[in-house]
PALUMTI-18495 format. One record per residue (C-alpha): residue number from 1; x, y, z. Coordinates in Angstrom, 1 decimal, decimal comma, always signed. Layout:
PALUMTI-18495
+-----+--------+--------+--------+
! num !     c1 !     c2 !     c3 !
+-----+--------+--------+--------+
! NUM !      X !      Y !      Z !
...
+-----+--------+--------+--------+
END
This chain:
PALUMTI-18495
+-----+--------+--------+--------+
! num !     c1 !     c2 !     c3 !
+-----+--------+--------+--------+
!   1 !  -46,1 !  -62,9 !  -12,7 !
!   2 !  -43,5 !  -59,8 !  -13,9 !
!   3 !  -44,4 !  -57,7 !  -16,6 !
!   4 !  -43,0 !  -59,2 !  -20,1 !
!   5 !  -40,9 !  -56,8 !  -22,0 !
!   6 !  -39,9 !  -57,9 !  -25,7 !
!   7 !  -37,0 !  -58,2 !  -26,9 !
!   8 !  -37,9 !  -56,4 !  -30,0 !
!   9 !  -41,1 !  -53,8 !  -30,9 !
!  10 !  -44,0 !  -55,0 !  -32,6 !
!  11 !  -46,1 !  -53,1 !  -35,0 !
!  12 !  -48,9 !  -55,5 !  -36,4 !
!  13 !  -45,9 !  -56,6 !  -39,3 !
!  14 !  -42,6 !  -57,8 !  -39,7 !
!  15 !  -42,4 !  -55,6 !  -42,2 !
!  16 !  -42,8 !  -52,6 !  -39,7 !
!  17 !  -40,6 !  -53,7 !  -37,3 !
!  18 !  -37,8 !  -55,0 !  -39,7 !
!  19 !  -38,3 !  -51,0 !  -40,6 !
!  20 !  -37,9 !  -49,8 !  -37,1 !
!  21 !  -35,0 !  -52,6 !  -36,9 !
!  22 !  -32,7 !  -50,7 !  -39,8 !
!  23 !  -33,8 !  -47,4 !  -38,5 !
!  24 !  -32,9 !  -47,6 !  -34,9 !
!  25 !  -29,5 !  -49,4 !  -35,5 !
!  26 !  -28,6 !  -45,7 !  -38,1 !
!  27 !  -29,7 !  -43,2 !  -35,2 !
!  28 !  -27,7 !  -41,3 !  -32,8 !
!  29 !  -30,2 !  -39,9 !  -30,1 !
!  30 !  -33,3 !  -41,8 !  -29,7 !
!  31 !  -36,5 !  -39,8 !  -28,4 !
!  32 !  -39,6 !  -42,3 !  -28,1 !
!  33 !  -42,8 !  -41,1 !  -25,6 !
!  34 !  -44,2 !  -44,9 !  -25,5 !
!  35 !  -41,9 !  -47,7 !  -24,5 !
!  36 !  -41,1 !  -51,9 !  -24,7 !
!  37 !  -39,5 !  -53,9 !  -26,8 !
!  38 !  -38,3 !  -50,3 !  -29,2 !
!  39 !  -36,7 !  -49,0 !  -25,6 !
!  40 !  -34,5 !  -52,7 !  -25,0 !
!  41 !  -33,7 !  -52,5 !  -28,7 !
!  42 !  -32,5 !  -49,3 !  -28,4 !
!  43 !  -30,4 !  -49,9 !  -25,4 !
!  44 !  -29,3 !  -53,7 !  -27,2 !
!  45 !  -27,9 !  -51,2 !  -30,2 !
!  46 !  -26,0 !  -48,6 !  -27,9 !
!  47 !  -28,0 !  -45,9 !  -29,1 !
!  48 !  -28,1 !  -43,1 !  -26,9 !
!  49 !  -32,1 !  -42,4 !  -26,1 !
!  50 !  -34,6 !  -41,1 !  -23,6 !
!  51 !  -38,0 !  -42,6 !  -23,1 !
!  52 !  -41,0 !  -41,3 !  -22,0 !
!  53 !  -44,1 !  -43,6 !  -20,4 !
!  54 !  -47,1 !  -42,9 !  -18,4 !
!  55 !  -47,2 !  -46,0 !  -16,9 !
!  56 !  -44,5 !  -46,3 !  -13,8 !
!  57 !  -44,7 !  -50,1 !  -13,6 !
!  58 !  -44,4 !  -50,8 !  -17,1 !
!  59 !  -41,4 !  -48,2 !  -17,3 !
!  60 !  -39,6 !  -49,6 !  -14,6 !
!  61 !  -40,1 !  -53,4 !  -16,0 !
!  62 !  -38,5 !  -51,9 !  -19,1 !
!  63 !  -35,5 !  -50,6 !  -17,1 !
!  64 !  -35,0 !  -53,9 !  -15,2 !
!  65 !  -34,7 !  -55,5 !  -18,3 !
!  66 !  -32,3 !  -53,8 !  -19,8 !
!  67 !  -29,9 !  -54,0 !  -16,5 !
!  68 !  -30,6 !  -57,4 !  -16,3 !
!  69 !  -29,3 !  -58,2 !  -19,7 !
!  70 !  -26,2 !  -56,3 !  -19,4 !
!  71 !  -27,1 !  -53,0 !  -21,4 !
!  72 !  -27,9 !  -50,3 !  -19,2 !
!  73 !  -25,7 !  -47,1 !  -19,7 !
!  74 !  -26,9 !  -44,3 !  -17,3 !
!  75 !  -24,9 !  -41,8 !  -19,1 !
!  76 !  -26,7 !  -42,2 !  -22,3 !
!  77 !  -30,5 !  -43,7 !  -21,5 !
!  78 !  -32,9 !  -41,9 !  -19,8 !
!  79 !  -36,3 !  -43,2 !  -18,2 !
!  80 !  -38,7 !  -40,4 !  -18,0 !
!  81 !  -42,1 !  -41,3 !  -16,0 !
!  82 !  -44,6 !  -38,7 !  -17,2 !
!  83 !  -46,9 !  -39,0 !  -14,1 !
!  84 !  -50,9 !  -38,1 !  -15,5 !
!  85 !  -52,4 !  -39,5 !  -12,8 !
!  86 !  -53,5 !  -42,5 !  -12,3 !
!  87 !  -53,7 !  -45,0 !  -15,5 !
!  88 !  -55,0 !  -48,1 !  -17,2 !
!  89 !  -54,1 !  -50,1 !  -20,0 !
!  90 !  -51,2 !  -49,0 !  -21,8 !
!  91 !  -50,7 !  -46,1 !  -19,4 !
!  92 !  -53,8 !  -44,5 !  -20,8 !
!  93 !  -55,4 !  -41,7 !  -18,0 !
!  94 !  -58,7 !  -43,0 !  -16,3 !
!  95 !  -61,1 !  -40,6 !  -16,0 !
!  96 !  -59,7 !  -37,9 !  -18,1 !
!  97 !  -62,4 !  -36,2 !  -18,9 !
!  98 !  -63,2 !  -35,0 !  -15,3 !
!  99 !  -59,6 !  -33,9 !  -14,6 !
! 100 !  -59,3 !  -31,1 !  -13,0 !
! 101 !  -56,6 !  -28,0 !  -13,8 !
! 102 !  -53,2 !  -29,7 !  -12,1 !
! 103 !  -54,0 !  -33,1 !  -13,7 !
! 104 !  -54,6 !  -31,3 !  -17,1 !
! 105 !  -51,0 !  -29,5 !  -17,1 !
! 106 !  -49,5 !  -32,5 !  -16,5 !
! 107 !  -51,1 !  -33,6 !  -19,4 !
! 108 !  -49,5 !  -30,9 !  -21,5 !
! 109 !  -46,2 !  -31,6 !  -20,1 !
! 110 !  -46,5 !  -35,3 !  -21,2 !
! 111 !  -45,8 !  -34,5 !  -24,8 !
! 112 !  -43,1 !  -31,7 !  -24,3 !
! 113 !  -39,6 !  -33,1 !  -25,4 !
! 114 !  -37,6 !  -33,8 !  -22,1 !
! 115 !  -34,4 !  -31,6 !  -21,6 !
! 116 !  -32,3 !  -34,7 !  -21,6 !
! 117 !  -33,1 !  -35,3 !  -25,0 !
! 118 !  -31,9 !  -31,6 !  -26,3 !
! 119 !  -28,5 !  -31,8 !  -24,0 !
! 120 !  -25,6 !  -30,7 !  -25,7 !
! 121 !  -27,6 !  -28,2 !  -28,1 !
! 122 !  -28,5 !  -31,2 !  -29,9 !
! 123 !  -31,8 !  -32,6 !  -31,1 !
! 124 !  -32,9 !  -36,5 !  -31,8 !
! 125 !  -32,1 !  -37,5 !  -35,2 !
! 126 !  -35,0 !  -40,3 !  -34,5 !
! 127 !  -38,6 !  -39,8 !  -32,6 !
! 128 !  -40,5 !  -42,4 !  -32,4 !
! 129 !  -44,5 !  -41,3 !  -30,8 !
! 130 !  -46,2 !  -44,9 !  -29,7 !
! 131 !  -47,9 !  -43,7 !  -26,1 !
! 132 !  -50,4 !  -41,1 !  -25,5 !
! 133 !  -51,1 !  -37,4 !  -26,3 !
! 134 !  -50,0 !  -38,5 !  -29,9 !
! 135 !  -50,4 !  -35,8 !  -31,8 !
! 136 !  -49,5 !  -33,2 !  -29,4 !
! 137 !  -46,3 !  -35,2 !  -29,2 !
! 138 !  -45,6 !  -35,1 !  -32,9 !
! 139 !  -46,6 !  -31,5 !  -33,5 !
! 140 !  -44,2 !  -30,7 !  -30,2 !
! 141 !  -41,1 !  -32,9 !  -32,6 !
! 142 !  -42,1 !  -31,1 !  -35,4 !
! 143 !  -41,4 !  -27,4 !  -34,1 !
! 144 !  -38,2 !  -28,7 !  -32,2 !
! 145 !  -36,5 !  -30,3 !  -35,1 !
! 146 !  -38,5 !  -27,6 !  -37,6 !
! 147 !  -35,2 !  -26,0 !  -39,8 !
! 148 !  -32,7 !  -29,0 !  -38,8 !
! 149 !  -31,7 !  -31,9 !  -41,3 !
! 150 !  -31,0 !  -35,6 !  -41,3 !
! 151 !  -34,0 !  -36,6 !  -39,0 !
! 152 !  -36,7 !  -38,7 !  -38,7 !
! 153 !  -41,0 !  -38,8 !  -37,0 !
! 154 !  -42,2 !  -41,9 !  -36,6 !
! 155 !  -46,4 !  -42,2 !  -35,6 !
! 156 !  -47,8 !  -45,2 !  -35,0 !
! 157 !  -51,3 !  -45,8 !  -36,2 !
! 158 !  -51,4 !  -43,1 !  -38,1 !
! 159 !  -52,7 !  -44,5 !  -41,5 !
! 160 !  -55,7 !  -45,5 !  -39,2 !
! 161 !  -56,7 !  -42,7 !  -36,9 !
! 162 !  -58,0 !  -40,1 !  -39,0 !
! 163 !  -57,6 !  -38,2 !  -36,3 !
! 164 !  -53,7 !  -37,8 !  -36,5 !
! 165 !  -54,0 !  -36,7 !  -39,7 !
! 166 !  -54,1 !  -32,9 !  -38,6 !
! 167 !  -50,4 !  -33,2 !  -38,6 !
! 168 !  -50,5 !  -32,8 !  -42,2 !
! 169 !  -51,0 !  -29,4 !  -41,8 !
! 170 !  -47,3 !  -28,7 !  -40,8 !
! 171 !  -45,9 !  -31,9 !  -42,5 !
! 172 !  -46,3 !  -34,7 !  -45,0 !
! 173 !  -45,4 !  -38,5 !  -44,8 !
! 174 !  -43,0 !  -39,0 !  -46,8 !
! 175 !  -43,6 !  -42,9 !  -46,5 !
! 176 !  -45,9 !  -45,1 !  -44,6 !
! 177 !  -44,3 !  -48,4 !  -43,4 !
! 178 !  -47,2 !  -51,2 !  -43,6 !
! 179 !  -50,2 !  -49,4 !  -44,1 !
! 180 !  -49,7 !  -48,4 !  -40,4 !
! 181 !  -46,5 !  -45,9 !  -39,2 !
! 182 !  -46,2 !  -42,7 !  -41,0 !
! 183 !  -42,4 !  -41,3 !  -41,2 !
! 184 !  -41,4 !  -37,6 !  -41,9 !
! 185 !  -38,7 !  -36,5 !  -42,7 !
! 186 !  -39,3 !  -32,3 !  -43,1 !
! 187 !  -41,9 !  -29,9 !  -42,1 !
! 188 !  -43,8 !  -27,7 !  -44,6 !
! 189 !  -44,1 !  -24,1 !  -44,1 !
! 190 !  -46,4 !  -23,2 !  -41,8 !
! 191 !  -47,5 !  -20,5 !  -39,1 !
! 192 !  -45,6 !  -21,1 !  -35,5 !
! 193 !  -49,0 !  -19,6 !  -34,0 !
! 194 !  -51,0 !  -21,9 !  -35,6 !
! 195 !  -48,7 !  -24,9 !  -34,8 !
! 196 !  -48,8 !  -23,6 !  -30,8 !
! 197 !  -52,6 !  -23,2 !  -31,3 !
! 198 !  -52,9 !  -27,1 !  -33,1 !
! 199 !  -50,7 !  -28,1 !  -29,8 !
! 200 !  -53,2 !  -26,8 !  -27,1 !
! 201 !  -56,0 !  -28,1 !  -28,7 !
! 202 !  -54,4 !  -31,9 !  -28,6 !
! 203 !  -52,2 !  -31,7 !  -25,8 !
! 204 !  -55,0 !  -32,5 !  -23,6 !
! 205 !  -56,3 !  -35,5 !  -25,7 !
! 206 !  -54,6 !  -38,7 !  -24,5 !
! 207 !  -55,3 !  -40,7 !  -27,6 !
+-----+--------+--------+--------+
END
């Protein structure tokens, strides 16, 4: 039996999806590191997006789909495999802890924004982090869309993981969306050397 991709995200809520729903169908470039049921949405809306996974398999199943149901556009999607090694679940790394200096830089590329989704000179109007290396990943959107207008940072789990809540330090929710996703829409001021210093500290951690 295939992988099931959905034909729509689900974040614990109708509520949060329905959110994700009226966002997505208002966005121009579409940057998500974590993909599914957001990526076919994404693609079923003509948006123009790249989307990151760690998990090859998973990514792939996500592709076929959207071929098979009539909406690929190779000019305007992009699959990016961040390859970390070898994963479980959810394209999480196994045995991360032990990894040695090559593994651990492909860690810290995992969050970095692919090129395809700053072609042109322009930046996403719409991120959405739901893989790994979470905060690293937000932190990383922050200083690229730092000074611009008009865009939205979406984390998932945020409200829970008290650990996410570093970002604070160089922005602040402006909503949560069902006690669970966190949405900016600005950054605070704040120290770039500080901001690259949060980033090496989390870019390592895949959680």
């Amino acid at each position: 039996m295939g992988i099931k991709i959905y034909n729509q995200p689900w974040f614990g809520s109708s509520t949060a999806t329905d959110w994700f729903l009226d966002t997505i169908k208002n966005t121009d470039r579409y940057l998500e590191f974590g993909t599914g049921g957001s990526t076919y949405t994404a693609a079923k809306f003509g948006v123009e997006f790249v989307a990151v996974d760690s998990d090859r398999e998973f990514l792939d199943a996500v592709e076929k789909k959207i071929t098979d149901e009539g909406f690929a556009d190779p000019m305007r999607q992009t699959f990016v495999h961040a390859d970390i090694g070898k994963t479980g679940g959810r394209g999480r790394p196994l045995h991360w802890k032990t990894a040695d200096s090559e593994r651990l830089d492909a860690f810290r590329r995992y969050s970095d924004p692919p090129a395809q989704s700053l072609a042109g000179g322009k930046t996403p109007d719409f991120v959405l982090v739901d893989g790994r290396f979470r905060v690293a990943c937000a932190l990383k959107a922050l200083r690229m869309l730092h000074g611009r207008d008009g865009w939205t940072l979406a984390v998932d789990d945020y409200a829970r993981r008290r650990k996410y809540h570093v970002i604070t330090e160089f922005a602040e929710p402006d909503e949560y969306v069902a006690d669970r996703i966190a949405v900016f829409h600005s950054t605070t001021s704040f120290s770039a050397d500080e901001l690259d210093r949060r980033i090496r500290e989390f870019e390592v951690l895949p959680d």
